[in-house]
C-alpha positions as CSV (number, residue, x, y, z in Angstrom):
1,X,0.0,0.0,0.0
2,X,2.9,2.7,0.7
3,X,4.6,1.4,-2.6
4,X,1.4,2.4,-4.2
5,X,1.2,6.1,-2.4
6,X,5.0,6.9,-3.2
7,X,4.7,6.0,-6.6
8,X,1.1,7.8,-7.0
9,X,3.0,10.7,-5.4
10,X,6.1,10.8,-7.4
11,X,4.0,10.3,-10.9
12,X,1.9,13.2,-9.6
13,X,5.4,15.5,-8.7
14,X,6.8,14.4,-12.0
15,X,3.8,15.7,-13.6
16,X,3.1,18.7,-12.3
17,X,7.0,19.4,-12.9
18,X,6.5,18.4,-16.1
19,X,3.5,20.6,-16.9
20,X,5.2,24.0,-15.1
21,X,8.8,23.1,-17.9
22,X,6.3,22.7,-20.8
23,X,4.1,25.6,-19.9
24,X,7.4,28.0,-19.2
25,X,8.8,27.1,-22.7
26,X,5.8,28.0,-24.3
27,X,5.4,31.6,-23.0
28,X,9.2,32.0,-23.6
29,X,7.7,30.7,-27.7
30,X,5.3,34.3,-27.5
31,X,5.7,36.7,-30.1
32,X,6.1,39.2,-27.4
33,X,8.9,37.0,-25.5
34,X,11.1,36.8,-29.0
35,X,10.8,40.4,-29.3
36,X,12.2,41.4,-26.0
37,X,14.6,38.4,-26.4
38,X,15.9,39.8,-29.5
39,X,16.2,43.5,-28.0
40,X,17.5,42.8,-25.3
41,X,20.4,40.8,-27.2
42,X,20.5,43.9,-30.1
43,X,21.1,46.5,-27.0
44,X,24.3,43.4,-25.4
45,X,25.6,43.4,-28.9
46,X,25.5,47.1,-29.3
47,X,27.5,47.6,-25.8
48,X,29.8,44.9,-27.1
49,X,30.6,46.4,-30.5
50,X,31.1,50.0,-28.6
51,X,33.5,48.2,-25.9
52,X,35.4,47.2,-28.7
53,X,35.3,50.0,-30.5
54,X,36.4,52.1,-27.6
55,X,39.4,48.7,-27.3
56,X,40.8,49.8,-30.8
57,X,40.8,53.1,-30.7
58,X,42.9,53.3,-27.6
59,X,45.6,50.5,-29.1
60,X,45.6,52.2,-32.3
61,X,46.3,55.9,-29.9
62,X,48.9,53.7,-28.2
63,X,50.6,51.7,-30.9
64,X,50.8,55.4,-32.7
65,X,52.7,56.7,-30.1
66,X,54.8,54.0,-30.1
67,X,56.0,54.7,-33.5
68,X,56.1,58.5,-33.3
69,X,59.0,57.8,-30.2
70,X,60.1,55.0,-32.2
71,X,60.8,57.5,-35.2
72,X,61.3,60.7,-33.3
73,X,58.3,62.4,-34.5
74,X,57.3,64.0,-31.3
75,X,56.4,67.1,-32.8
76,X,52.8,68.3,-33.2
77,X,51.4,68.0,-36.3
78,X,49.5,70.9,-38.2
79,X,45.7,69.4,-38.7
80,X,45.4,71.5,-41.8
81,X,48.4,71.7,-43.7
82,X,49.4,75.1,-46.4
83,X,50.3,73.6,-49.5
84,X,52.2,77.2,-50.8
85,X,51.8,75.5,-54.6
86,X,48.1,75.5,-54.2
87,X,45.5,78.1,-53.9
88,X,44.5,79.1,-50.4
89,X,40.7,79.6,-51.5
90,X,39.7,80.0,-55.3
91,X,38.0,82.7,-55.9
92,X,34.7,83.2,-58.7
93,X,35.0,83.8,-61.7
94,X,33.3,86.4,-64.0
95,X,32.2,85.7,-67.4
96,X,33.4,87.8,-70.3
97,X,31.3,91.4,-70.1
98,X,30.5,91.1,-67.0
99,X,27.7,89.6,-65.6
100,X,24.3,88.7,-67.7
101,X,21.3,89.7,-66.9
102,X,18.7,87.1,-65.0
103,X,21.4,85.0,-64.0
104,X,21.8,86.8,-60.7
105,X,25.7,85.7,-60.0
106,X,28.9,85.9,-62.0
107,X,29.7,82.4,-62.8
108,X,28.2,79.9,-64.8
109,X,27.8,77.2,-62.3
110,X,26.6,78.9,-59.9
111,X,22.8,79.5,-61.5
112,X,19.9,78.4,-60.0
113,X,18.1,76.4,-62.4
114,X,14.7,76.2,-59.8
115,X,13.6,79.6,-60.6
């Protein structure tokens, strides 16, 4: 009779464990569970991808100051270098007689074709 009751007891345990597993995995199966699932693994990859960004930006700020000692180029560099061969700034040109009437500017590329 006891044999009976523990094995009544433990089919019942094992079912009701059985049914709470099944019933888990199938609200994790939702629509709205994959969605969130998917977010919140779009918002780890995003932290991820900026940690590593972050990672090579200061190994590429190291290894370049490795090789500016390593060459002895230690001096600060000009972030917008003259070029004495080239133009500063080009300036318009005009077209021959001056400018034409309607066009509104003095050279040819620079019309407005919308009005």
């Amino acid at each position: 009779m006891f044999r009976r009751a523990f094995w009544f007891g433990a089919g019942a345990a094992a079912g009701v464990w059985a049914t709470t597993k099944v019933n888990r995995k199938l609200r994790s199966l939702t629509p709205e569970s994959l969605a969130a699932k998917a977010a919140d693994q779009a918002v780890a990859a995003g932290y991820r991808l900026r940690d590593f960004a972050l990672d090579v930006r200061a190994g590429m700020a190291q290894r370049e100051s490795e090789l500016n000692e390593a060459l002895g180029l230690t001096a600060p560099v000009d972030p917008a270098p003259h070029h004495p061969e080239l133009p500063a700034r080009a300036t318009p040109r005009t077209l021959p007689g001056g400018p034409r009437r309607g066009l509104g500017t003095t050279h040819p590329y620079d019309r407005n074709e919308d009005h």
